[in-house]
C-alpha positions in Angstrom: 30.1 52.3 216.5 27.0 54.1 215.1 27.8 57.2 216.9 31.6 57.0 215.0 29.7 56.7 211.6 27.8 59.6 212.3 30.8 61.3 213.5 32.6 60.8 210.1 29.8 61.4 207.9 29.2 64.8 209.9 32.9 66.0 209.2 33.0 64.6 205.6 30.2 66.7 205.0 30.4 70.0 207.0 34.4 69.6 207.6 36.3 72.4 206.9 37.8 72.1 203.2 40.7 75.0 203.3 41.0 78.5 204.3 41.1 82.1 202.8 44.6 82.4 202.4 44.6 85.8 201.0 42.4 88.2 199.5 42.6 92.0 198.3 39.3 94.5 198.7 36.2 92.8 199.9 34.3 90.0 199.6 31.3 87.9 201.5 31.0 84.4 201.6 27.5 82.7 201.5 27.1 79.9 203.9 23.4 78.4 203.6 20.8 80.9 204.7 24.0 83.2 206.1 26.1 86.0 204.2 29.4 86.9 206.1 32.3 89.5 205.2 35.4 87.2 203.5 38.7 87.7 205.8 42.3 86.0 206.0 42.4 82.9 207.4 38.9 82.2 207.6 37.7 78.8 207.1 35.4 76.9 204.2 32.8 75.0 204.2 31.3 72.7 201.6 28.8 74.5 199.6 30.5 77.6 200.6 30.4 80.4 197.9 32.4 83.0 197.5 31.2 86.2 195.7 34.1 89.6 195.1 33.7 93.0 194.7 35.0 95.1 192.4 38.6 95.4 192.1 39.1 92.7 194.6 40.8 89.5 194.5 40.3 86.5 196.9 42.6 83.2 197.0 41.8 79.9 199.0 43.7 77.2 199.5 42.1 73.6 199.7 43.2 70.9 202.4 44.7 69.2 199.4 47.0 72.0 198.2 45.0 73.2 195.7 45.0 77.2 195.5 42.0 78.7 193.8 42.3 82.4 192.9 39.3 84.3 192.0 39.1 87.9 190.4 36.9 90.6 190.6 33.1 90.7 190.3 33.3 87.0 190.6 30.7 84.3 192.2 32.7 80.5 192.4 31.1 77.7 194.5 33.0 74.7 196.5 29.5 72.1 195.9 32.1 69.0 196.8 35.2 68.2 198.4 36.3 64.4 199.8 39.6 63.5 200.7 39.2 59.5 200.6 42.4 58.3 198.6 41.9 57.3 194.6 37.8 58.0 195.6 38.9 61.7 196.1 36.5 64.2 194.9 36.9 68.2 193.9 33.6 70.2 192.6 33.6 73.5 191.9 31.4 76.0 190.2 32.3 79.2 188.4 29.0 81.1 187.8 30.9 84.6 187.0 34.5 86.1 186.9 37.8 84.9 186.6 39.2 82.3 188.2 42.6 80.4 188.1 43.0 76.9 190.1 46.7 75.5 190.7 46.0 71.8 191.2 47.3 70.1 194.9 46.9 66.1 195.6 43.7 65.3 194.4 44.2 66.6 191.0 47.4 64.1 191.1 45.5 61.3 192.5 42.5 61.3 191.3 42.5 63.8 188.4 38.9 62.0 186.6 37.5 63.1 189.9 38.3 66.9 189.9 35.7 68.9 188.0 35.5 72.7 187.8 31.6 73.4 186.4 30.3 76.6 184.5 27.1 77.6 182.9 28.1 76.0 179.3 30.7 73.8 179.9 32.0 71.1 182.6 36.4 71.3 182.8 38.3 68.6 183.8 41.9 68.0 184.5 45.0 66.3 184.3 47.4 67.7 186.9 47.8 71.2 185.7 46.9 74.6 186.1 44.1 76.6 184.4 41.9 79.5 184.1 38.2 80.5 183.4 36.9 83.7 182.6 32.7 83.7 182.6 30.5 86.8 181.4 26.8 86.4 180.1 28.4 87.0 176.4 31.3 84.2 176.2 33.9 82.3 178.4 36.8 81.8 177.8 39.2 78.3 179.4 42.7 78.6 179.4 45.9 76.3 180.0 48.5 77.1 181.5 50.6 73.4 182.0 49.5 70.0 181.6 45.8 69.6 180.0 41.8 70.1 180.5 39.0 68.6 178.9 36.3 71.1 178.2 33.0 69.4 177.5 30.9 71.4 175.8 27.6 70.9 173.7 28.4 66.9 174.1 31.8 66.9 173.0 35.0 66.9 174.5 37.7 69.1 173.8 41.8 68.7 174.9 43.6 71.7 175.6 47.3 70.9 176.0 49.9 74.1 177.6 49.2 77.1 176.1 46.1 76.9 174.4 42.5 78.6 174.8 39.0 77.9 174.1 36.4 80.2 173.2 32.9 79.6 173.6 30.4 82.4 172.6 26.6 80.9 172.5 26.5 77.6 171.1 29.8 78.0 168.9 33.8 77.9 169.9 37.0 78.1 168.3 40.2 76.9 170.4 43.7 78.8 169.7 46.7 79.1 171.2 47.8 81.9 173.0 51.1 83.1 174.6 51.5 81.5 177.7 55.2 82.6 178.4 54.6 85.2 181.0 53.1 82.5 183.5 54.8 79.5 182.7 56.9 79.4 186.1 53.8 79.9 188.1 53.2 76.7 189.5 57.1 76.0 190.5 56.7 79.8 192.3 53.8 78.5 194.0 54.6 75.0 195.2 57.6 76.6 196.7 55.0 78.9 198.6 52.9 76.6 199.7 55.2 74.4 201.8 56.9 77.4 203.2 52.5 78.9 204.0 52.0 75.6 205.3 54.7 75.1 207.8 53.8 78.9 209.0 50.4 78.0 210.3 51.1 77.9 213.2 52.3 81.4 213.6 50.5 84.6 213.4 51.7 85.9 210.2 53.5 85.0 206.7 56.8 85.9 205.8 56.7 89.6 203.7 58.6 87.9 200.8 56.0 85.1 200.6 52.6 87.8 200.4 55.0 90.2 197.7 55.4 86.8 195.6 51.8 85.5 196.0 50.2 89.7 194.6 52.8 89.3 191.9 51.8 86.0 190.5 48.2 86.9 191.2 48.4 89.7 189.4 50.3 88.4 186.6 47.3 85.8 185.9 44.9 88.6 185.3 45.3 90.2 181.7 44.4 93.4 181.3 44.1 94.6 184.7 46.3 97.2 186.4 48.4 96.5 188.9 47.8 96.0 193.1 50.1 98.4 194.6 50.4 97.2 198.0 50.4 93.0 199.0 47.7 91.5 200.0 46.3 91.4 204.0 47.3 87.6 204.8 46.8 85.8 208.8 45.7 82.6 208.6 44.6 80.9 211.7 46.7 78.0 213.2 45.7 74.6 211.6 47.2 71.0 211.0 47.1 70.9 207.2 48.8 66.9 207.3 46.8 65.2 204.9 47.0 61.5 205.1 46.1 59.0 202.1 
């Protein structure tokens, strides 16, 4: 029995939490002590962060369905991940860059319990799918469905579909903002992930699947030019059944 315990508290804590599903350019992921070159497919850790390169793109996808894209010149951190029913816990950091998370089942189930942390502020959620974008100067939280609560400078503040906060020092102004060329996102995606999903265990993704992720990933990041050609995708063989 004490060996079991141990067991379980070993893979609650160094478990793998998702994979690399895709990721355009180059990237390292920092493990402990250990720096190693991002790929396709490879898996995550807890405590796991991920740092891009320039004009590079990386997206992961969590054992709970949630897909986490993050830009360029980006540092973003996995500090907890729990899959134990309504005690479900999600904790991320974004230290720099862009980032856009598509919430899976623990932002349904236990949406209190899903937290996305930056230098100024602490974001959380209530099913729905948002963005950060974090310099030195400001950052900047967007919506794009259902809501986030940005606590900032003890407050909290609601941002419903399509609105924005801005936070530049110790001051912020929330607006909205057109949200119309990504509002069928997350329908695109949940259609993707089932069909990423149920091709794990074969040694590639179908081409229409990887044009329709760089598409939607690209879409999300304003102001950038385009990605010519898809993103490198193989993700290794994995059961991704995840029982509550």
């Amino acid at each position: 029995m004490k060996f079991l315990v141990l067991m379980l508290i070993y893979v609650s804590l160094f478990g793998n939490i998702g994979n690399i599903m895709a990721m355009k350019g180059s990237a390292e992921v920092k493990r402990e002590s250990k720096s190693l070159n991002a790929s396709s497919g490879m898996e995550l850790f807890q405590g796991d962060e991920i740092l891009t390169k320039e004009k590079s793109r990386v997206q992961v996808m969590l054992k709970d369905d949630t897909v986490i894209t993050i830009g360029s010149n980006s540092e973003f951190s996995f500090e907890e991940f729990s899959q134990e029913g309504e005690n479900s816990k999600v904790s991320m950091r974004a230290k720099r860059g862009f980032f856009r998370s598509v919430t899976g089942k623990i932002g349904k189930l236990a949406p209190e319990r899903f937290k996305v942390k930056t230098a100024s502020a602490t974001i959380g959620i209530r099913g729905t799918d948002f963005s950060g974008d974090i310099t030195v100067e400001r950052e900047i939280f967007k919506c794009f469905e259902g809501a986030i609560f940005v606590e900032f400078d003890g407050s909290i503040n609601e941002l419903d579909a399509g609105m924005m906060m801005e936070v530049i020092g110790t001051k912020y102004e929330i607006q909205e903002f057109d949200a119309s060329k990504v509002k069928d996102s997350i329908e695109k995606m949940e259609g993707m992930k089932g069909v990423i999903i149920k091709s794990m265990d074969k040694s590639d993704i179908p081409t229409e699947v990887v044009s329709d992720i760089t598409q939607i990933i690209e879409s999300i990041e304003e102001g950038e030019p385009p990605v010519e050609e898809p993103f490198e995708m193989t993700l290794t063989p994995e059961d991704r059944e995840i029982q509550y």
